[in-house]
C-alpha positions as CSV (number, residue, x, y, z in Angstrom):
1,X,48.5,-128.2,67.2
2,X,45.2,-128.8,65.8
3,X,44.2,-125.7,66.2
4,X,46.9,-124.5,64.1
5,X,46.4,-127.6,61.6
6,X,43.1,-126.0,61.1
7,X,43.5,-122.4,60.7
8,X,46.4,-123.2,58.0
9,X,43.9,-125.3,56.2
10,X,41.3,-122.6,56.4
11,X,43.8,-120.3,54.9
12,X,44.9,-122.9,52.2
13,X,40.8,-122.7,51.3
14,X,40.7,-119.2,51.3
15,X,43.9,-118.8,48.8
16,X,42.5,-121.3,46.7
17,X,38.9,-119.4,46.4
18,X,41.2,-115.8,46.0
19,X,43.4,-117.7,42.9
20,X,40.1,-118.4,41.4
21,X,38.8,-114.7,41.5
22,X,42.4,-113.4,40.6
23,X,42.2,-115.8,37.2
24,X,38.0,-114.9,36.2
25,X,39.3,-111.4,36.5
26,X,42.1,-111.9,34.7
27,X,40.1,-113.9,31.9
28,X,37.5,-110.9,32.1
29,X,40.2,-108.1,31.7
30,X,41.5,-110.3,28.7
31,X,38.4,-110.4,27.2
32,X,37.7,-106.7,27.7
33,X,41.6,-106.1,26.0
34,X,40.3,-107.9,23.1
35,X,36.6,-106.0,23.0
36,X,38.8,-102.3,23.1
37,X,41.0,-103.5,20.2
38,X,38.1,-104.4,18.3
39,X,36.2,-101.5,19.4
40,X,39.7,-99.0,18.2
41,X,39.5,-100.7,15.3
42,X,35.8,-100.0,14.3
43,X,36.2,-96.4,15.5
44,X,39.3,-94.9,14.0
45,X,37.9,-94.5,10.7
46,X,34.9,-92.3,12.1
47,X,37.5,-90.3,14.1
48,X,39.5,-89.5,10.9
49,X,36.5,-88.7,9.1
50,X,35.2,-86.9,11.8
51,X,39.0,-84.2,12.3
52,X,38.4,-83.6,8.7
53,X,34.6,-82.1,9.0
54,X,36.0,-80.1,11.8
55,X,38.7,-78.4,10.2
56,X,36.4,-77.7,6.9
57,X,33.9,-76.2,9.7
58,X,36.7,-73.9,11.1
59,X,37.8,-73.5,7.4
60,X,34.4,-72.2,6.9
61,X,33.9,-70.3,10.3
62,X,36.9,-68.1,9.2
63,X,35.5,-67.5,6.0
64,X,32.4,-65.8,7.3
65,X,34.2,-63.8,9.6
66,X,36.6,-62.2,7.1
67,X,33.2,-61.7,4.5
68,X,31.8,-59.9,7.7
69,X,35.1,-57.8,8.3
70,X,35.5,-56.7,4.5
71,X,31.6,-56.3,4.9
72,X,32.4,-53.9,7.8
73,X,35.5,-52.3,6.1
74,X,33.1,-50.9,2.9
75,X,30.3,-49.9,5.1
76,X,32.9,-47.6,7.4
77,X,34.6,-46.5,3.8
78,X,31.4,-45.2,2.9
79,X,30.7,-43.7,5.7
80,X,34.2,-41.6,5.8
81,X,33.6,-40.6,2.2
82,X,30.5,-39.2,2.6
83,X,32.0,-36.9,5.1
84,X,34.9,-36.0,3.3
85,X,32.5,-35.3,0.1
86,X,30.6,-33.2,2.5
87,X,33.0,-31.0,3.7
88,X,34.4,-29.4,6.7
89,X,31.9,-27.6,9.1
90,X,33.7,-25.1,11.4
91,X,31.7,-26.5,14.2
92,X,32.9,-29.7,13.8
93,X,36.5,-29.5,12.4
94,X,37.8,-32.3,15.0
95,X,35.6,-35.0,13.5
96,X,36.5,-33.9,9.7
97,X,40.2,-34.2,10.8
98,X,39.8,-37.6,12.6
99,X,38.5,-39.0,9.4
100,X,41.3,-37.9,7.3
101,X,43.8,-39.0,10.0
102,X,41.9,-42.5,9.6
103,X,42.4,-42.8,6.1
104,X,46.2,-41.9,6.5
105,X,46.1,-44.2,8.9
106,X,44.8,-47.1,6.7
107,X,46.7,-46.4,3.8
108,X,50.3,-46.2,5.5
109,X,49.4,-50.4,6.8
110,X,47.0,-51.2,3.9
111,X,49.6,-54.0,1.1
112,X,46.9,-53.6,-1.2
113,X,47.9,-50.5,-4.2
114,X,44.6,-50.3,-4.9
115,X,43.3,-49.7,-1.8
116,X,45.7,-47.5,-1.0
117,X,45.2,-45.4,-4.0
118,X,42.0,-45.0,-3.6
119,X,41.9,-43.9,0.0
120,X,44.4,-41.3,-1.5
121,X,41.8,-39.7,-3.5
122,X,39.9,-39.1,-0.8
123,X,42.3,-37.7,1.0
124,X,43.2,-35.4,-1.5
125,X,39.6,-34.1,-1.6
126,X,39.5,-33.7,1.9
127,X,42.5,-31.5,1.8
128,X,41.2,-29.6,-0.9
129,X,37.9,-29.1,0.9
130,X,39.8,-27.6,4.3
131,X,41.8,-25.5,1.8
132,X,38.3,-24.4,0.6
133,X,37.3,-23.9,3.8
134,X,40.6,-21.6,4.3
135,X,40.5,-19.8,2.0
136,X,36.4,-18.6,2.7
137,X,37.7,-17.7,6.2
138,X,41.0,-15.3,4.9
139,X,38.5,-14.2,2.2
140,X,36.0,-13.4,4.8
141,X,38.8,-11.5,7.1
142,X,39.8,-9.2,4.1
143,X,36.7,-7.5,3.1
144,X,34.4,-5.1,4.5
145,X,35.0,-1.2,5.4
146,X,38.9,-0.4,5.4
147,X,39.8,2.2,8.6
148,X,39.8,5.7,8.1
149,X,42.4,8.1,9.0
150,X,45.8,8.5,7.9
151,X,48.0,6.9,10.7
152,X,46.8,2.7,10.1
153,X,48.6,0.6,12.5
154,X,47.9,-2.5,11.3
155,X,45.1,-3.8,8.6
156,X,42.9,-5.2,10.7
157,X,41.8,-9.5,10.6
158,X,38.9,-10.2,12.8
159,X,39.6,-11.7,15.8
160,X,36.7,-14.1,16.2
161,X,37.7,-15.6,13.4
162,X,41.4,-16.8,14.5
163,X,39.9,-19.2,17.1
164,X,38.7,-21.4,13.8
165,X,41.5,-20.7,11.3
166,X,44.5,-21.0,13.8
167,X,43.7,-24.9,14.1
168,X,42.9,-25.6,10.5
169,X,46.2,-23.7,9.5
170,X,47.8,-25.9,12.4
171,X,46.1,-29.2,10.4
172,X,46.9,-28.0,7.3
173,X,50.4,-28.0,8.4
174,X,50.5,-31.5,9.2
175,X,49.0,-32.7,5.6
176,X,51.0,-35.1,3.2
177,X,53.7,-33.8,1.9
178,X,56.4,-34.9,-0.4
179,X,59.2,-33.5,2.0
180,X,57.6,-35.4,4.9
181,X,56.0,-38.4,3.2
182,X,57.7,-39.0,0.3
183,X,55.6,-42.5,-0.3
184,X,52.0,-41.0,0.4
185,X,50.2,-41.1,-3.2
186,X,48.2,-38.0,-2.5
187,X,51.2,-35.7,-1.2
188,X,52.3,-34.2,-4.4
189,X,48.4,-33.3,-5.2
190,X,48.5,-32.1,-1.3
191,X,51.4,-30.1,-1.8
192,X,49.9,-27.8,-4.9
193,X,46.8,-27.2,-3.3
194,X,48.4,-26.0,-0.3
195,X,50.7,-24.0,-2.4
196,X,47.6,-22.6,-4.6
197,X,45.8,-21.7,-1.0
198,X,48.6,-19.8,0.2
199,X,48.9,-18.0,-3.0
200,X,45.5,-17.3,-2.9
201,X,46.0,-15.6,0.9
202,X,48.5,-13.8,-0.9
203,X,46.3,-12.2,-3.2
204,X,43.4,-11.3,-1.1
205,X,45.8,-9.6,2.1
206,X,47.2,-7.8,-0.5
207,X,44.4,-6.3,-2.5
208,X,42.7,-6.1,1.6
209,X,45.8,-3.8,2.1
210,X,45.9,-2.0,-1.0
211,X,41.9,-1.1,-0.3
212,X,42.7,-0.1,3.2
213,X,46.1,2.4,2.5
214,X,44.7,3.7,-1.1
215,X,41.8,6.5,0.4
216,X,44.7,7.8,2.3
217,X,47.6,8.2,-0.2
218,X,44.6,9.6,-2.9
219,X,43.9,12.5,-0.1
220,X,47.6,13.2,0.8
221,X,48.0,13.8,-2.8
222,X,44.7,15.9,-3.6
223,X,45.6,18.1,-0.4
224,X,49.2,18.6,-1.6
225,X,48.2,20.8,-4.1
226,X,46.7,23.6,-1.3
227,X,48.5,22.9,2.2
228,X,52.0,24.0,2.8
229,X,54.4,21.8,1.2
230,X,56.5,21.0,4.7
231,X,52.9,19.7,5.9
232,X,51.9,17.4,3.4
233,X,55.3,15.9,3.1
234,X,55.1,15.0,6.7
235,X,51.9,13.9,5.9
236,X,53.3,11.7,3.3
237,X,55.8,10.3,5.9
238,X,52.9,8.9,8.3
239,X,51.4,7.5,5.4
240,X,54.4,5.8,4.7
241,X,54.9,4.7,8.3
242,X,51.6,3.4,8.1
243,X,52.5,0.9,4.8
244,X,55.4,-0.1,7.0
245,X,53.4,-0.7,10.3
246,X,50.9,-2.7,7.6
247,X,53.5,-4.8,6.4
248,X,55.2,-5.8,9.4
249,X,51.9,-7.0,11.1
250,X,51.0,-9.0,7.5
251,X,54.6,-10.6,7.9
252,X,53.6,-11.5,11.9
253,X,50.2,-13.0,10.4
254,X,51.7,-14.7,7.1
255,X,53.5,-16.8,9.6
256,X,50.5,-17.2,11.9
257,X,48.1,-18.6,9.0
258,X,50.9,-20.0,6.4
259,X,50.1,-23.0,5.5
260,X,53.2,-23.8,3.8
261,X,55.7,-22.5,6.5
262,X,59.4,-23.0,4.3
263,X,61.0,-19.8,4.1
264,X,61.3,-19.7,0.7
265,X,57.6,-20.0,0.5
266,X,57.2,-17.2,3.1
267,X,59.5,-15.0,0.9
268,X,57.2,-15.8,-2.0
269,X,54.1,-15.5,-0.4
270,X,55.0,-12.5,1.1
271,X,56.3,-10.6,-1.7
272,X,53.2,-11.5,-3.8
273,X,51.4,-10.2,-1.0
274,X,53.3,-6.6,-0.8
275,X,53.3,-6.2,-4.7
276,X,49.7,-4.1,-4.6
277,X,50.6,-1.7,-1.9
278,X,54.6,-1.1,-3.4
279,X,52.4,-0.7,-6.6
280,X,50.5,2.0,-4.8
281,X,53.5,3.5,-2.9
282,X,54.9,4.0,-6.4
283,X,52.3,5.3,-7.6
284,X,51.4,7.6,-5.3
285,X,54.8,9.2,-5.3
286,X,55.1,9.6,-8.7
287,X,51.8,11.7,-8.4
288,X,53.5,13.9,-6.2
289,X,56.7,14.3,-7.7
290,X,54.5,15.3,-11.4
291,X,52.9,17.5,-9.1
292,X,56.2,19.0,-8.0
293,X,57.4,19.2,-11.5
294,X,54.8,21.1,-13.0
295,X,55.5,24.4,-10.1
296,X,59.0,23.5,-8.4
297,X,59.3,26.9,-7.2
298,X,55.9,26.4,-5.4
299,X,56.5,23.1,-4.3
300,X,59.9,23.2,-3.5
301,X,59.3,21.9,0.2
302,X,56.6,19.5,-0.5
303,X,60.1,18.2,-2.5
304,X,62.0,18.3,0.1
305,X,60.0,17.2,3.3
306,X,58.9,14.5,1.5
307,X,62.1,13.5,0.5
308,X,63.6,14.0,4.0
309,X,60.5,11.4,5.3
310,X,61.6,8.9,2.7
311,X,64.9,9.1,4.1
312,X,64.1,8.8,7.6
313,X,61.7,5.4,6.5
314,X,64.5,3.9,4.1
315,X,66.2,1.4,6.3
316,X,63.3,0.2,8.0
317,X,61.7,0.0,4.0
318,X,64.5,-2.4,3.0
319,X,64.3,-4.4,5.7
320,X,60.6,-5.4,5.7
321,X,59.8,-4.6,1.8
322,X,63.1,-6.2,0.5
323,X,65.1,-8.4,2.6
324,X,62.3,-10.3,4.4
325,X,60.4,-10.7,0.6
326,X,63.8,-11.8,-0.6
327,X,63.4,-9.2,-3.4
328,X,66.4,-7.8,-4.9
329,X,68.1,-4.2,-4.7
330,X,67.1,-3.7,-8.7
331,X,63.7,-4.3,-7.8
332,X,63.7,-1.5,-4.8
333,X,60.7,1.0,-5.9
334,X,61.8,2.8,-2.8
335,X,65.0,3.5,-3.8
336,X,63.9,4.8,-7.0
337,X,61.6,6.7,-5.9
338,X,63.7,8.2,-4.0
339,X,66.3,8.9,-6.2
340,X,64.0,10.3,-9.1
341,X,62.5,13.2,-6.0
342,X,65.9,13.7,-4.9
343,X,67.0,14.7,-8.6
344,X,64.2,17.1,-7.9
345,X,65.6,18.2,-5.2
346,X,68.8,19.3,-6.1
347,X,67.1,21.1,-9.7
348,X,65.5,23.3,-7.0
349,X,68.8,25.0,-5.4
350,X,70.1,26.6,-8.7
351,X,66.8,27.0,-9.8
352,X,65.6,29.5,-6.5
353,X,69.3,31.3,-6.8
354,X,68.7,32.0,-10.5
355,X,65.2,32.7,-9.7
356,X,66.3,35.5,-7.1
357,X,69.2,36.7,-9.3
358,X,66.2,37.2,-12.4
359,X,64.0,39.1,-9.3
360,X,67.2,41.6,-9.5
361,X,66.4,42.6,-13.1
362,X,63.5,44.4,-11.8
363,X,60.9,46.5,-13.8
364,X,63.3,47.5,-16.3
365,X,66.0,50.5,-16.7
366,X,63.7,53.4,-15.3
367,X,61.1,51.6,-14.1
368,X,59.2,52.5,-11.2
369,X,59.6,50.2,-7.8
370,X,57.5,49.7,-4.6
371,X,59.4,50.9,-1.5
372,X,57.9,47.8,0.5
373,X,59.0,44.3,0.6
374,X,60.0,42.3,-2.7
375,X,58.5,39.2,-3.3
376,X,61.9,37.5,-3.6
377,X,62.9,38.8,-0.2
378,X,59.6,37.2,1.7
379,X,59.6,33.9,-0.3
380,X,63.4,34.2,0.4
381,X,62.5,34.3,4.5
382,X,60.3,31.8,4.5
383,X,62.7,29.0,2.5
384,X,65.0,30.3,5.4
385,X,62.8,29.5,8.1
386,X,61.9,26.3,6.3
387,X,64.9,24.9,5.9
388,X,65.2,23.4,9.7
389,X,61.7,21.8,9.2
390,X,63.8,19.3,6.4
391,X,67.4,20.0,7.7
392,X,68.9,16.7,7.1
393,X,66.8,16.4,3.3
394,X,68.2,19.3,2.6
395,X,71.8,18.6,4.0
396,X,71.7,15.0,2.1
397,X,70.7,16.3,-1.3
398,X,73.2,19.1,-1.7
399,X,76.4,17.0,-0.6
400,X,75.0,14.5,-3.8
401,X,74.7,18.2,-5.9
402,X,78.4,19.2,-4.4
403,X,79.4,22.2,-3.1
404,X,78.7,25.3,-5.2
405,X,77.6,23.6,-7.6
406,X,74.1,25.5,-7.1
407,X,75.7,28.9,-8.3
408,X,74.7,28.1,-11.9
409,X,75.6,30.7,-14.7
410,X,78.8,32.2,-12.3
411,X,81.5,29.9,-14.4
412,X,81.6,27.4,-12.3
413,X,81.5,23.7,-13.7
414,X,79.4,21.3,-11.9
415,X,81.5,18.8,-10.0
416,X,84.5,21.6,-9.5
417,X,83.0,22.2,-6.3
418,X,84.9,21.5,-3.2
419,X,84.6,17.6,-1.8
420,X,82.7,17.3,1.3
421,X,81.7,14.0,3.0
422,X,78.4,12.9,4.5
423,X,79.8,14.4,8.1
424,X,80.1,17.9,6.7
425,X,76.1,18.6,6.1
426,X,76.4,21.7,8.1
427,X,79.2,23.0,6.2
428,X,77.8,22.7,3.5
429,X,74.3,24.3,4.6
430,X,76.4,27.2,5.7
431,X,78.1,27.1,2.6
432,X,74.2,27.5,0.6
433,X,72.9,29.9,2.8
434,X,75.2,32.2,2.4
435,X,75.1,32.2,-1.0
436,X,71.5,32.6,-0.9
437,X,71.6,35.6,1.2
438,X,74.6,37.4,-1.0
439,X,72.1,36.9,-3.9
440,X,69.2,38.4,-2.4
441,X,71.3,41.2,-1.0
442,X,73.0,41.9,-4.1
443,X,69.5,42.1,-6.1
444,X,68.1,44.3,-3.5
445,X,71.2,46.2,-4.0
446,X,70.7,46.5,-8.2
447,X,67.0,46.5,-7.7
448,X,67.0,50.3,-5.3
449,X,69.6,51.9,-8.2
450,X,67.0,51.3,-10.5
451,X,64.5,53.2,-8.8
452,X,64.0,56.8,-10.6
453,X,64.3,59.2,-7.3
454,X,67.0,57.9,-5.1
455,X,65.5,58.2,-2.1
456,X,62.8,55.9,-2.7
457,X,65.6,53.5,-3.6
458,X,66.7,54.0,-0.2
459,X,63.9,53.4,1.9
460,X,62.8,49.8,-0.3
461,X,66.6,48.6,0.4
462,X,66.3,49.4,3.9
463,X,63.0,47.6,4.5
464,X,63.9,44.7,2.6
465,X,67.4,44.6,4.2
466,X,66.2,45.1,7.6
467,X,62.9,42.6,7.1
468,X,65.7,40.0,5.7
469,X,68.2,40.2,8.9
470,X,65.5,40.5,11.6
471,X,63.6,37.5,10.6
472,X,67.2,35.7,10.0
473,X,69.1,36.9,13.0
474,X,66.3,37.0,15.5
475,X,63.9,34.2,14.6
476,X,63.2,31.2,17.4
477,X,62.7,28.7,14.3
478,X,66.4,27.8,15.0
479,X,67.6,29.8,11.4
480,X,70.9,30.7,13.2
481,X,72.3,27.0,13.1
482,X,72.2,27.4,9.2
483,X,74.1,30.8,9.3
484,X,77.8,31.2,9.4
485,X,79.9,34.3,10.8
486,X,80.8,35.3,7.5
487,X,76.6,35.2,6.3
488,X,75.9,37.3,9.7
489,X,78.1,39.6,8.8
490,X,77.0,39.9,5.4
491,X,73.4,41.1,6.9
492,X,75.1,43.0,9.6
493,X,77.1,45.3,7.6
494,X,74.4,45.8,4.3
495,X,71.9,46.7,7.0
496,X,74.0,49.4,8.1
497,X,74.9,50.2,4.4
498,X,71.1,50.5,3.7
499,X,70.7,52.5,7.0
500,X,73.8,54.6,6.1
501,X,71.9,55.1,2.4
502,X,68.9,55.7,4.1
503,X,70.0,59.0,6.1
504,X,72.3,60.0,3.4
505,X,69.6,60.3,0.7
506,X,66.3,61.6,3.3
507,X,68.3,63.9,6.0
508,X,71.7,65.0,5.1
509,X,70.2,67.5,2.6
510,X,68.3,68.8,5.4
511,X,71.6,69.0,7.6
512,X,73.1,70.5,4.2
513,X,70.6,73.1,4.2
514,X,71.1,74.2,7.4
515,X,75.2,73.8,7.5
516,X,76.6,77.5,6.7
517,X,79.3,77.4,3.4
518,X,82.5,78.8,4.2
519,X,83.2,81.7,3.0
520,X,79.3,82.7,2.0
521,X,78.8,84.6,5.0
522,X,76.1,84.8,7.6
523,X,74.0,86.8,6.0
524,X,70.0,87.9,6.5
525,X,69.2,86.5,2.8
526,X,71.1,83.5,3.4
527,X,69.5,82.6,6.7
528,X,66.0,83.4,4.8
529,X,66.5,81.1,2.2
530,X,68.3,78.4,4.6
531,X,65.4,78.1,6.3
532,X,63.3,77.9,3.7
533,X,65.1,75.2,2.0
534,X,65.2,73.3,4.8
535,X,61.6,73.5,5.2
536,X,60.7,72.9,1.9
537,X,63.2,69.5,2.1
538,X,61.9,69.0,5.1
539,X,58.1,69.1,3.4
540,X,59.4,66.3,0.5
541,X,60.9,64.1,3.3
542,X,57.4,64.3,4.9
543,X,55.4,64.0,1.9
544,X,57.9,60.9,0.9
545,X,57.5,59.5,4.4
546,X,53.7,59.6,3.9
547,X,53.8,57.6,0.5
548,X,56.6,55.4,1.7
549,X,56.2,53.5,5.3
550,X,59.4,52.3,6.7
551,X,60.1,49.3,8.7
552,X,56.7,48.9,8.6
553,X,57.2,45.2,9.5
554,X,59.5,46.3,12.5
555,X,58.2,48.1,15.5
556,X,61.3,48.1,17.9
557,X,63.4,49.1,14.7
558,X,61.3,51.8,13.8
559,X,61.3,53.5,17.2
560,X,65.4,53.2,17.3
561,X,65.5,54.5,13.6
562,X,63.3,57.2,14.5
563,X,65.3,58.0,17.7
564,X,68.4,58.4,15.5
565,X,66.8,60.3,13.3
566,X,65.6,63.1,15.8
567,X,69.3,63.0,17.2
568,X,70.4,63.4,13.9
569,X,68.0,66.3,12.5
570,X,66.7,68.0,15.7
571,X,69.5,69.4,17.5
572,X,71.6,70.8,14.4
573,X,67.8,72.7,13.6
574,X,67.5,73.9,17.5
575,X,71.3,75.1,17.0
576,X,70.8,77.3,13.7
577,X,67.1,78.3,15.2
578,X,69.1,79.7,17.8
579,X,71.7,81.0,16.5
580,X,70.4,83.2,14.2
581,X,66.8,84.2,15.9
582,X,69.4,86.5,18.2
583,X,70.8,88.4,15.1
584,X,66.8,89.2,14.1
585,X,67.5,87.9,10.6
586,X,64.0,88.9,10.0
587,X,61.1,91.3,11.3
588,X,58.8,87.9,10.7
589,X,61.0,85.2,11.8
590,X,57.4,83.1,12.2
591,X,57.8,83.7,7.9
592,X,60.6,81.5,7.4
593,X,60.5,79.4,10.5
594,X,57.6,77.7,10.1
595,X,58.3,74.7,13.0
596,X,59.9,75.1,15.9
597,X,62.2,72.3,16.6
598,X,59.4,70.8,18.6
599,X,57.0,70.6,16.2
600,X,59.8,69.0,13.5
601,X,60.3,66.3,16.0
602,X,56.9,65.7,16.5
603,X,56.6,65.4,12.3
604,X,59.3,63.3,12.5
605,X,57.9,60.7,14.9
606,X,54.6,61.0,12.8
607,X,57.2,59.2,10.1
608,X,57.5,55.9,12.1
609,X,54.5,55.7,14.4
């Protein structure tokens, strides 16, 4: 129990001594309490005074960094001026771009107008600078030595020189515009300096064109006057082929290097472009058809070749000269062209009928007449054997004339003619052809009854008739297709006429001389002077033969002619030989036959060798 007595005491104690450390700590924390709220109160006004300092320091931290920014800003401004000022350098085209994409950059999130208004400036300039620099390159790509020659495929734009203009034109493209940035200051500005540019490619392609087709048309033109007409108009046709294979490879490359691709500005650009070389086209043809004017006879098929290789170039004309310039039919230079050499044209068909109806007047009553070939009936011939060279020309232009209206001064009116369509061109060539043949046959016919000895007449209407249907009837330049039965005929049957005429007018005397007259008797005198007369006939057909060659053009004809001939002759001379050499008509026979019948066959193939 004591021990328990004690050990409760000795925890009393201990209590005690912990009560008196809980209440000094107590009284320290207390004082402590009472040191703090003094302490808070002393500080607080420092602290307020303090926040404030701080926030004028940020205030004033933030100030220098926006000085620095705007500090920053003018420096790069500067910098991006001084480039646009400069220019663009092909070699460095990216970095000009960049900068110009920078400043549309900054003025589509710039608020301030005047910021935004003077970046705008500048980019103006810079897109007047890469229009400068576009238009140095086209400029550069349309001068120099045009090509020679007079089939041009293409006028030529230097290749190295696409590598650089293809991505400008592609920038240029992507410029300002009202249409796709209708709230960019600088995109009206943009828009006319493009437009100028473009007009400006207009302008140089075209006079580059001009320069490179002009050499050509200015030769076709000087050669006209000596090369055959059929020639030069084909020439003519290639030349024209050659504007059209021009302009269809400018149209491919206006939409290449365009930098204003709306098709109404493609139309524009593109007609302003073609206006030099339809300027040269029309003027080129008009020097022909003056030419043709002045000598239509001469130049009849330069007329009409060159006619047909308008017609054969028309629709391909109209489609990239008219429709893809957006130019209208009024304004088609082609067309009237075309129409003013066409009216050309169908002058010439009356005009070479009534020239070979006035070739049928001849010398004059009594007047004396070659026995070889007229000129009519060669230049006659060779308009035949022309006509298939400019079949369709031809064809074309005498359906717009109308059928028979080419027989001028025969009473009939022009437009009484029959009506044929477009599908009846080789009706009506038939239809021309013959009449052209009737007239030449008919002046042959007038022109050997002018001639003063008969005979003569005979032999010049058989050469000219004959040269006329060989070189019609037998020629491989196709001549045939023209012809119709009744125009074969026509040849067939005067040829024979002529032949018939021929033998009547050169051997029947000599078959006369020899043919005994009923009635007159058989006797000695009358076989003397038979013989005679049909030597001395037979001396004038020689002598006539000698002066006048026949069928000299014809070799085959002249050995059947002759062959008929000695049919003809020498068996009716080896019958009366005969005959009367047994009644010993004379002691000298050798007196009045002077050739055997040999011998006058032998003359007589001497006529035609």
């Amino acid at each position: 129990m004591d021990d328990e007595a004690a050990e409760i005491e000795l925890l009393e104690q201990n209590l005690n001594k912990t009560r008196q450390i809980s209440q000094r700590m107590t009284s320290i924390l207390t004082s402590f309490d009472t040191r703090l709220v003094k302490l808070e109160k002393s500080i607080l006004p420092l602290y307020n005074s303090t926040q404030l300092l701080t926030k004028r320091a940020s205030n004033i931290e933030s100030a220098l960094q926006k000085i620095d920014e705007v500090a920053s800003n003018q420096e790069g401004i500067a910098v991006e001026e001084a480039l646009i000022l400069r220019g663009p350098q092909p070699s460095q085209l990216g970095v000009y771009k960049e900068a110009l994409e920078r400043l549309n950059a900054s003025i589509a999130f710039k608020s301030s107008d005047r910021d935004s208004r003077d970046t705008a400036r500048l980019v103006e300039t810079g897109a007047k600078k890469l229009a400068q620099l576009y238009t140095k390159l086209v400029a550069e790509g349309s001068s120099g030595t045009p090509p020679t020659g007079i089939e041009i495929t293409a006028s030529p734009f230097p290749p190295e020189l696409l590598p650089t203009l293809t991505p400008l034109v592609t920038f240029l493209r992507t410029l300002p515009q009202p249409s796709t940035h209708p709230s960019h200051p600088a995109a009206p500005a943009i828009l006319t300096t493009l437009k100028e540019a473009q007009r400006g490619y207009a302008d140089m392609r075209g006079s580059w064109i001009k320069k490179c087709l002009e050499s050509q048309g200015r030769w076709i033109v000087e050669r006209a006057e000596t090369v055959d007409g059929v020639v030069s108009g084909k020439e003519f046709g290639k030349w024209v082929d050659s504007i059209l294979n021009v302009a269809e490879e400018e149209y491919e490359l206006l939409n290449q290097l365009a930098p204003l691709l709306a098709s109404s500005s493609l139309s524009s650009t593109y007609n302003t472009l073609l206006t030099p070389v339809i300027s040269l086209f029309s003027s080129t043809l008009s020097s022909l058809t003056s030419l043709i004017k002045r000598s239509l006879h001469k130049y009849t098929f330069l007329a009409l070749s060159t006619y047909s290789s308008l017609l054969a170039s028309q629709s391909r004309w109209d489609d990239l000269l008219i429709r893809r310039a957006g130019r209208k039919d009024k304004d088609n230079d082609f067309r009237e062209g075309a129409h003013s050499l066409r009216a050309v044209c169908l002058r010439s068909f009356p005009e070479f009928i009534v020239d070979i109806k006035s070739a049928g007047l001849g010398p004059g009553k009594g007047g004396e007449l070659s026995t070889g070939l007229a000129d009519f009936t060669i230049s006659t011939v060779q308009y035949m054997e022309r006509i298939p060279n400019v079949k369709d020309a031809v064809g074309s232009a005498l359906l717009t004339l109308g059928d028979g209206n080419w027989k001028m001064g025969d009473g009939m009116q022009v437009g009484k003619g029959s009506k044929l369509g477009d599908g009846d061109q080789q009706i009506i060539l038939e239809h021309y052809t013959y009449d052209v043949v009737s007239t030449v046959v008919n002046s042959l016919t007038t022109l050997s009854r002018t001639q003063k000895r008969p005979a003569f007449g005979s032999i010049f209407l058989l050469n000219n008739i004959s040269y006329l249907r060989t070189r019609l009837l037998e020629s491989d330049l196709d001549i045939l297709s023209l012809l119709s039965k009744p125009t074969i005929e026509v040849l067939n049957s005067n040829f024979r006429t002529a032949k018939a005429a021929y033998f009547d007018l050169n051997f029947s005397p000599l078959l006369q001389a020899l043919a005994e007259e009923k009635g007159s008797g058989g006797g000695k005198a009358a076989t003397k002077e038979r013989f005679t007369r049909f030597f001395d006939l037979f001396e004038e057909v020689k002598e006539r033969h000698r002066m006048a060659k026949v069928l000299e053009e014809d070799e085959d004809g002249r050995e059947q002619l002759c062959e008929e001939v000695v049919k003809l002759v020498v068996p009716s001379l080896q019958r009366f030989t005969q005959r009367n050499r047994e009644k010993e008509f004379s002691k000298n026979p050798s007196k009045y036959i002077k050739m055997s019948a040999e011998e006058v066959e032998s003359q007589i193939r001497s006529f035609y060798s």
